[in-house]
C-alpha positions as CSV (number, residue, x, y, z in Angstrom):
1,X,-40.6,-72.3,-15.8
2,X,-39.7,-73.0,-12.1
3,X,-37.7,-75.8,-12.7
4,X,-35.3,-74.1,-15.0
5,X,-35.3,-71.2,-12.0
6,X,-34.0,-73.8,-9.7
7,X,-31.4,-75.2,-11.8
8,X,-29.9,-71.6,-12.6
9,X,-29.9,-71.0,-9.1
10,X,-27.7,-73.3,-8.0
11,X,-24.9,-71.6,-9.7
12,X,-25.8,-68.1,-9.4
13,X,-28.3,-65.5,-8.2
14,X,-29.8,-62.4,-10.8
15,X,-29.3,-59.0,-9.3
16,X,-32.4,-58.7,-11.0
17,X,-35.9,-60.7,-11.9
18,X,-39.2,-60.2,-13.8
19,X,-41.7,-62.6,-13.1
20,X,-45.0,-62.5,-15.6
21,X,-47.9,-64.3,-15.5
22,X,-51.3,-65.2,-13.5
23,X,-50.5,-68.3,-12.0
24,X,-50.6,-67.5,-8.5
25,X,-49.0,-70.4,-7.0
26,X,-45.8,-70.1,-9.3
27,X,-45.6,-66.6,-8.9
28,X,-45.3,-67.0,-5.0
29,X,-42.9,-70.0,-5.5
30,X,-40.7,-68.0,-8.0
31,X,-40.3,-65.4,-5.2
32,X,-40.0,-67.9,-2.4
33,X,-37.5,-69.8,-4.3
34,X,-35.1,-66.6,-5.3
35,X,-36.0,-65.0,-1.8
36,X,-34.5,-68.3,0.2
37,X,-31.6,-68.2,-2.4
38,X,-30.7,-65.0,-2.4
39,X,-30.9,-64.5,1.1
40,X,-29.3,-68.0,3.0
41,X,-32.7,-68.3,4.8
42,X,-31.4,-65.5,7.1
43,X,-34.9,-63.1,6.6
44,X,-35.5,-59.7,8.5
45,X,-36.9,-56.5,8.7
46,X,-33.2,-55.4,7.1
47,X,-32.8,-57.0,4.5
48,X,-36.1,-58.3,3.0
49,X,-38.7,-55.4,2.0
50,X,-41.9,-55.1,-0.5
51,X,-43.1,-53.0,-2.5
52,X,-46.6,-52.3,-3.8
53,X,-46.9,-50.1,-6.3
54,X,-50.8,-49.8,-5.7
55,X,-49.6,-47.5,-2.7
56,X,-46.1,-46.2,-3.5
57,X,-44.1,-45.1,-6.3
58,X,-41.3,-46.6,-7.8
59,X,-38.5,-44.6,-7.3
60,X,-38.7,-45.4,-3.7
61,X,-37.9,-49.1,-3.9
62,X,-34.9,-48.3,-6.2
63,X,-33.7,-45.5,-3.4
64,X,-34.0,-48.5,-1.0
65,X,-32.6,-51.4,-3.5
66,X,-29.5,-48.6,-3.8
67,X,-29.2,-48.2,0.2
68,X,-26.6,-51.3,1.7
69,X,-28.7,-53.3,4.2
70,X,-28.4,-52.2,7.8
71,X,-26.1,-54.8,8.9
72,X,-24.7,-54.9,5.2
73,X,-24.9,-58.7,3.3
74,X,-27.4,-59.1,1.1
75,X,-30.7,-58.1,0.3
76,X,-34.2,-58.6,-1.5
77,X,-36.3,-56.0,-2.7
78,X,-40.1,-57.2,-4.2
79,X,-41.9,-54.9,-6.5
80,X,-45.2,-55.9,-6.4
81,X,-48.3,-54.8,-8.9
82,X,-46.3,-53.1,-11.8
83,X,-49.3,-52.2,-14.1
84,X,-46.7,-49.6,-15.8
85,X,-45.4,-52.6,-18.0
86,X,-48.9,-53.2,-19.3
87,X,-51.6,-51.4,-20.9
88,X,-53.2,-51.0,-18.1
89,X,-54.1,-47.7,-16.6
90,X,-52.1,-47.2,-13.1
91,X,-53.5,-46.4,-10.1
92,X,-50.0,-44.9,-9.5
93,X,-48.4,-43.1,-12.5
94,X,-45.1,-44.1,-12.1
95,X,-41.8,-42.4,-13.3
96,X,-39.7,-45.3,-14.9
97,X,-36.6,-42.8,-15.9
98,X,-34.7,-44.2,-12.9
99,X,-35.0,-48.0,-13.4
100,X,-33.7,-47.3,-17.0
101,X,-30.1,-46.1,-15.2
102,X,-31.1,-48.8,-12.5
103,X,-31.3,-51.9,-14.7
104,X,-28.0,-51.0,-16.7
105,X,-25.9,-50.7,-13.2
106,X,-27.9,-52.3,-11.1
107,X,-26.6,-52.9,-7.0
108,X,-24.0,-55.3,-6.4
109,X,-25.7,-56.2,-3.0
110,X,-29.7,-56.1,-4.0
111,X,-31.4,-58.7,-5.9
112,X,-35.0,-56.9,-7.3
113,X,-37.9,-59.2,-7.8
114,X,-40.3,-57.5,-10.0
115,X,-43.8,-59.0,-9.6
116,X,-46.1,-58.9,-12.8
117,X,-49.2,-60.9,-12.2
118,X,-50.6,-60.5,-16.0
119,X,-51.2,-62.6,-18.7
120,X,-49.3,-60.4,-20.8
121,X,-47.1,-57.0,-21.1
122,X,-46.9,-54.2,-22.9
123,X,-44.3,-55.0,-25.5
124,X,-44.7,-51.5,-27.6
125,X,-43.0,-49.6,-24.1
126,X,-39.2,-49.1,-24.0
127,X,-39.3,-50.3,-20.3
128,X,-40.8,-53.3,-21.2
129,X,-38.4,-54.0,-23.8
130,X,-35.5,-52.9,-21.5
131,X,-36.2,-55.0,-18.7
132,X,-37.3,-58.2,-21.0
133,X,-34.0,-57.6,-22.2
134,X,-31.7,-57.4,-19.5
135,X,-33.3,-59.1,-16.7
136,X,-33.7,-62.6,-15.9
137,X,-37.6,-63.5,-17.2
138,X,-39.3,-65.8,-15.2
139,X,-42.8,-67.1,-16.7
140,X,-45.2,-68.0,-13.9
141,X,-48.4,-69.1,-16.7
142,X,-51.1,-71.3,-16.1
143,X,-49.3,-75.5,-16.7
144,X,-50.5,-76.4,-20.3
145,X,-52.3,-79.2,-19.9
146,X,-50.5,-81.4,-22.1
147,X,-47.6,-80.3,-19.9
148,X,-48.8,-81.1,-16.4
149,X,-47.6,-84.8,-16.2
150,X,-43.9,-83.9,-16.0
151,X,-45.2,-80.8,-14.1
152,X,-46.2,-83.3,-11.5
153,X,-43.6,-85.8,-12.1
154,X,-41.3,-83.2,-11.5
155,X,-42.7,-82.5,-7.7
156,X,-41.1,-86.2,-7.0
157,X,-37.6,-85.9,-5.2
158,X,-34.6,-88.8,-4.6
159,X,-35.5,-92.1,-5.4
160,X,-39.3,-91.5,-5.3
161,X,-41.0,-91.8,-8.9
162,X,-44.6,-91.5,-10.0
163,X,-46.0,-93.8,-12.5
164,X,-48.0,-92.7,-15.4
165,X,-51.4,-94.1,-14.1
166,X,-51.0,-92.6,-11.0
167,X,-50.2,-89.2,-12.4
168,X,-53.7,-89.9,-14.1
169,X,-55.4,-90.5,-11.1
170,X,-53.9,-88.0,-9.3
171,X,-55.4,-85.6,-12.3
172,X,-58.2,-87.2,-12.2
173,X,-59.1,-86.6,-8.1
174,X,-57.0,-83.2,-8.2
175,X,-57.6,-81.5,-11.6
176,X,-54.8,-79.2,-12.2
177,X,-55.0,-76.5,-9.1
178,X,-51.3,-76.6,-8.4
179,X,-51.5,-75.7,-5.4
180,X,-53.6,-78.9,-4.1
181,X,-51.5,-80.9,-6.5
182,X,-48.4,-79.9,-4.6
183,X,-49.5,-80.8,-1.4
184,X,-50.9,-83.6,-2.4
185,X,-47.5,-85.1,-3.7
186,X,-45.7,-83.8,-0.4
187,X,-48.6,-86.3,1.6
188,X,-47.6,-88.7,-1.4
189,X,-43.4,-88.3,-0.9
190,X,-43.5,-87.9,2.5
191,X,-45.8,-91.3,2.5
192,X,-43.6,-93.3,0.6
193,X,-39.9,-92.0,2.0
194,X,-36.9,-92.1,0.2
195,X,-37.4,-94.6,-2.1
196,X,-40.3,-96.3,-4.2
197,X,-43.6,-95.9,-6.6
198,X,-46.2,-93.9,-6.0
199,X,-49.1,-95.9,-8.1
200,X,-53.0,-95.3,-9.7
201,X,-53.7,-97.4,-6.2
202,X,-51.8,-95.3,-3.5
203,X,-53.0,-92.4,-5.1
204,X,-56.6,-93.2,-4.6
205,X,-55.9,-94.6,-0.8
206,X,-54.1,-91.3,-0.2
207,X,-56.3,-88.8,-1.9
208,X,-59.7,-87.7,-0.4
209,X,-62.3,-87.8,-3.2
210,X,-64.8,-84.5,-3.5
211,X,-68.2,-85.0,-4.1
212,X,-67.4,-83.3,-7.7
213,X,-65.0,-86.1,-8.5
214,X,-67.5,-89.0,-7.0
215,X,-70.0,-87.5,-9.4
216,X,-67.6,-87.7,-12.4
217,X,-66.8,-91.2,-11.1
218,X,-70.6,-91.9,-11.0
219,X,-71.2,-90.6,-14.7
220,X,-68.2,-93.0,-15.9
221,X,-70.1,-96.0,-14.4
222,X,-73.2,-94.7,-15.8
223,X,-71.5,-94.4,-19.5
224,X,-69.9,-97.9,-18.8
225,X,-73.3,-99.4,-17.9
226,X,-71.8,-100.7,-14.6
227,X,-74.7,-100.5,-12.3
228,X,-73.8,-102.2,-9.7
229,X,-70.5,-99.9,-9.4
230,X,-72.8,-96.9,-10.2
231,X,-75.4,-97.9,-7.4
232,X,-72.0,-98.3,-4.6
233,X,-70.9,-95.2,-5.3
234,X,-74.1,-93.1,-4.8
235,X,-74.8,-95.1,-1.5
236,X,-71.0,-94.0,-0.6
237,X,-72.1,-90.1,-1.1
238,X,-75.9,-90.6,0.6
239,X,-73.6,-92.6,3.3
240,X,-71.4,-89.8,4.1
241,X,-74.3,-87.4,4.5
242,X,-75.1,-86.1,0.7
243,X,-78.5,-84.6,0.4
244,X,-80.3,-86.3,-2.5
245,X,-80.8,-83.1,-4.1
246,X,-77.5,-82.1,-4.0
247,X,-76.4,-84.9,-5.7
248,X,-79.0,-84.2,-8.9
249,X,-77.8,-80.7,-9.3
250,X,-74.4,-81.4,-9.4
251,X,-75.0,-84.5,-12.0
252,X,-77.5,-82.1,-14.3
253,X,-74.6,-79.3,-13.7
254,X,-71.9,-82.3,-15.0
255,X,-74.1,-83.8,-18.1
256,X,-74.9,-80.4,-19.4
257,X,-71.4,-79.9,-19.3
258,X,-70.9,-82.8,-21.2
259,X,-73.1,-81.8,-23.9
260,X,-71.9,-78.4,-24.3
261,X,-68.5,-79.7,-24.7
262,X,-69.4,-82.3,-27.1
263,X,-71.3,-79.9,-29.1
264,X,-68.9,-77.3,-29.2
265,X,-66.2,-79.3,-30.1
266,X,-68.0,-80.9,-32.8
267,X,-68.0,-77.1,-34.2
268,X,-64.3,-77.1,-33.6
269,X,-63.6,-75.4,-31.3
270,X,-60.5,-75.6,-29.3
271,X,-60.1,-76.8,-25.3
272,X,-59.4,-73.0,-24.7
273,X,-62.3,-71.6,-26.7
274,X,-65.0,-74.5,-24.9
275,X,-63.2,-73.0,-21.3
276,X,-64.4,-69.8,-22.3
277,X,-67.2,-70.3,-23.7
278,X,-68.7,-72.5,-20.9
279,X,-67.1,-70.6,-17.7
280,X,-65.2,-72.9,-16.5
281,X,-60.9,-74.3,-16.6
282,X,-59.2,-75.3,-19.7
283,X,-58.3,-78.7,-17.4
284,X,-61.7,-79.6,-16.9
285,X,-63.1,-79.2,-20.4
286,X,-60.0,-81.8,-20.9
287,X,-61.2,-84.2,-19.0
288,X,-65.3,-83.6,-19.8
289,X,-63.8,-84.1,-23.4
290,X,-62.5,-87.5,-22.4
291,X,-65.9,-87.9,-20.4
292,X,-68.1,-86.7,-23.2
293,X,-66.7,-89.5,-25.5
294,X,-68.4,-92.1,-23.6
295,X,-72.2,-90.7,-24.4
296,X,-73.9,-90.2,-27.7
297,X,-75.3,-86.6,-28.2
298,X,-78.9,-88.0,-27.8
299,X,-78.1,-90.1,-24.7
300,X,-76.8,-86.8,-22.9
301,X,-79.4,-84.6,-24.0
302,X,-82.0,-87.7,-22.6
303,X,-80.0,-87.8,-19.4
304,X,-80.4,-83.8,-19.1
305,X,-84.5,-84.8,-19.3
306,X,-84.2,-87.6,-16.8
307,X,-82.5,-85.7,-14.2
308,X,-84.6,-82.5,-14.4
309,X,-87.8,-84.8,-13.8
310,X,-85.9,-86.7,-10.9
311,X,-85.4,-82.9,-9.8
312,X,-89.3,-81.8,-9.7
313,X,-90.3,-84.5,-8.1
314,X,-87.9,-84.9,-5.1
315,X,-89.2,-81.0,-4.9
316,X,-92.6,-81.4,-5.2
317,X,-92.7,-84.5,-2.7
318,X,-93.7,-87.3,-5.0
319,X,-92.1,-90.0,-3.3
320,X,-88.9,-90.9,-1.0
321,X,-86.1,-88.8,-2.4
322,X,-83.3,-91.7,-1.9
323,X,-85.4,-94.2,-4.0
324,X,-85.9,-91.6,-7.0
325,X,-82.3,-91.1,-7.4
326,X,-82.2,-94.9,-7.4
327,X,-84.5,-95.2,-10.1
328,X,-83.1,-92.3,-11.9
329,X,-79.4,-94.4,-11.7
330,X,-81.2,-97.1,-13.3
331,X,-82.7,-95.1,-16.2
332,X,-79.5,-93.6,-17.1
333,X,-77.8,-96.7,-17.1
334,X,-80.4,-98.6,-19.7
């Protein structure tokens, strides 16, 4: 993981790295991260170059990870899109006879950041055994979400900690995009300063709510038969400008959801199996699991009728749209 890539880069810089996986915002982290090391910071047309291997063919990034840099120091080669470790069929077929001699001796003044964006290799090919073997791996995979708490926790610098209920609520508004979660704890560190607790509260001050996480906010009110709470937080979204009809597509879109997941899992199958099943992120099914716990089967499948009505009739006219998502509140709620 990244934070073990950090660590080892303190002490020293790979001449060479193989980053795997299909987490986007690692994989440009990793690179960032070994570019900034390797390098001082000082980046230029001399001594930073990438490669895609989509339009050119490998042997020419060696040629140029072999050349000293113009003004000599250090240098960074990227090697992006390298199908030829998978089983993938290249756009490029690429000779790999020269990284074979390359990776053995590689260049004293050229660090090479291969760039695999896969969710897995080729093990059965000699040069995916060779480089696995004598390069520094780097696994840039989606954050498990069992392991996404100290993922997050992690993001924290100095003095500045996270507590447990705000990572939840930071979940909770965020879901597990890294990329929005890292910003968000930047806003979060950069809020606090050097020192102190980032809380469920701050988190929830400093954190702009989507309309998808007012709805799921909306449905826990509904399934803790807290009208009043229920009622405030609609107003909020019809407040802010939320059409109506919006708002009962995207709760019919969250309670059938909700009954999928319950269903499914009451089949047994996995978090991952659900995700794939239903179309939609291995996080979210997580936290429609938790959600889905709070209904009965037959009270979601009756919430699935009471929304569609609620739906034909703000269509078809028959009476004032607000006051039928009101009503329909209401119903849910008894």
């Amino acid at each position: 993981m990244i934070t073990d890539l950090h660590k080892k880069l303190k002490k020293s810089v790979s001449p060479i790295y193989l980053l795997v996986g299909t987490e986007d915002f690692l994989l440009q982290e990793a690179e960032n991260t070994i570019v900034k090391a390797a390098l001082q910071g000082e980046i230029d047309d001399f001594n930073f170059q990438t490669y895609d291997l989509k339009e050119v063919f490998l042997g020419d990034a060696l040629e140029d990870a072999q050349t000293p840099s113009f003004f000599g120091g250090h240098k960074v080669i990227i090697i992006k899109s390298c199908t030829f470790l998978t089983a993938q069929k290249e756009k490029n077929v690429q000779d790999v006879e020269p990284l074979f001699d390359y990776i053995e001796n590689p260049s004293p003044f050229t660090t090479v950041v291969f760039v695999a964006p896969y969710e897995k290799l080729d093990e059965r090919k000699k040069v995916t055994k060779a480089l696995k073997k004598l390069v520094e791996l780097v696994e840039c995979h989606p954050v498990e979400v069992n392991n996404l708490d100290s993922w997050i926790k992690d993001q924290f610098t100095g003095n500045v900690i996270i507590t447990n209920d705000g990572v939840e609520s930071l979940k909770l508004l965020v879901g597990n995009n890294l990329s929005i979660l890292k910003l968000e704890c930047e806003k979060l560190q950069l809020f606090i300063g050097d020192e102190g607790e980032v809380n469920a509260e701050l988190v929830e001050l400093m954190v702009a709510k989507t309309i998808e996480q007012n709805i799921f906010s909306l449905i826990e009110k509904i399934a803790a038969r807290q009208t009043t709470e229920a009622l405030k937080i609609l107003h909020e979204l019809l407040y802010v400008g939320e059409e109506p009809i919006k708002v009962v597509a995207l709760l019919a879109s969250q309670i059938r959801l909700l009954y999928e997941i319950k269903q499914l899992s009451g089949n047994g199958y996995s978090n991952n199996q659900i995700a794939s099943s239903v179309g939609v992120s291995p996080g979210r099914v997580f936290y429609g699991q938790k959600q889905s716990n709070l209904f009965q089967a037959n009270e979601l499948k009756e919430a699935i009728k009471l929304i569609a009505k609620a739906d034909y009739n703000m269509k078809t006219g028959q009476g004032d749209k607000v006051l039928i998502l009101e009503m329909l509140i209401l119903q849910m709620n008894k």
